[in-house]
C-alpha positions in Angstrom: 95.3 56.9 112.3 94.1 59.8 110.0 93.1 57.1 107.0 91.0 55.6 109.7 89.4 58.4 111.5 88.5 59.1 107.6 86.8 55.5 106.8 84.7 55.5 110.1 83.7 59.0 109.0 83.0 57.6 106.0 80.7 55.0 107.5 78.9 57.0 110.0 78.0 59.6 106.7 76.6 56.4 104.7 74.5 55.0 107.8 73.4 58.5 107.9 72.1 58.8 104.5 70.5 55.3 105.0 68.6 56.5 108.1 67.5 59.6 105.8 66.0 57.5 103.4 64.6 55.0 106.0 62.9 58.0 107.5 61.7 59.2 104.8 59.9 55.6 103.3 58.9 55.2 106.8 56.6 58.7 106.7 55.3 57.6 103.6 54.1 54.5 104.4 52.7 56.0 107.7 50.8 59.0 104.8 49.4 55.7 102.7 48.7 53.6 105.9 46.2 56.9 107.0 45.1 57.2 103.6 44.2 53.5 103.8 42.1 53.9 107.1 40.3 56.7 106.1 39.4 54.6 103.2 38.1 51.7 104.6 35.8 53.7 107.7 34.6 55.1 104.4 33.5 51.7 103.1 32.8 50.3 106.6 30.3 53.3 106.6 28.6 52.9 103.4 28.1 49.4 103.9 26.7 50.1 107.2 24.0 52.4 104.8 23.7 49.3 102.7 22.1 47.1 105.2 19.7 49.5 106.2 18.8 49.9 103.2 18.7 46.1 102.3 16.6 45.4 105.3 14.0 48.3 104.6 14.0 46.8 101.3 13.2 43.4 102.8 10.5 44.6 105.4 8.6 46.0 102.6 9.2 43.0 100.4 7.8 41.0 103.5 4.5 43.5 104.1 3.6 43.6 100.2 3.7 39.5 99.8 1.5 39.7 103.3 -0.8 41.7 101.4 -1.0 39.8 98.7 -1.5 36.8 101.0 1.8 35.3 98.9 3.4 34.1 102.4 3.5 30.2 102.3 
């Protein structure tokens, strides 16, 4: 009974060190999955500047061919 109490023991301490490990990957991938978000709101929010900029760009584009009467 001893040799068996000893190999479930055994067991228990392996699936223990496994969970340790999961545990641990899991809070890193949580760490890069954040990182990632806080990336892409950054690029979602210069983008967002982008198009204003590119239709500002566009409206004055537009008004300097009206003055120039270069509108077909």
């Amino acid at each position: 009974m001893m040799e068996t109490d000893n190999l479930i023991l055994e067991h228990l301490r392996a699936i223990r060190r496994d969970m340790a490990r999961m545990n641990g990957a899991m809070q890193t991938m949580q760490a890069e999955t954040t990182a990632i978000r806080h990336q892409l709101a950054a690029i979602v929010t210069l983008q967002d500047h982008d198009h204003g900029d590119i239709a500002e760009l566009k409206l004055r584009v537009d008004r300097i061919e009206r003055r120039l009467d270069l509108v077909e």
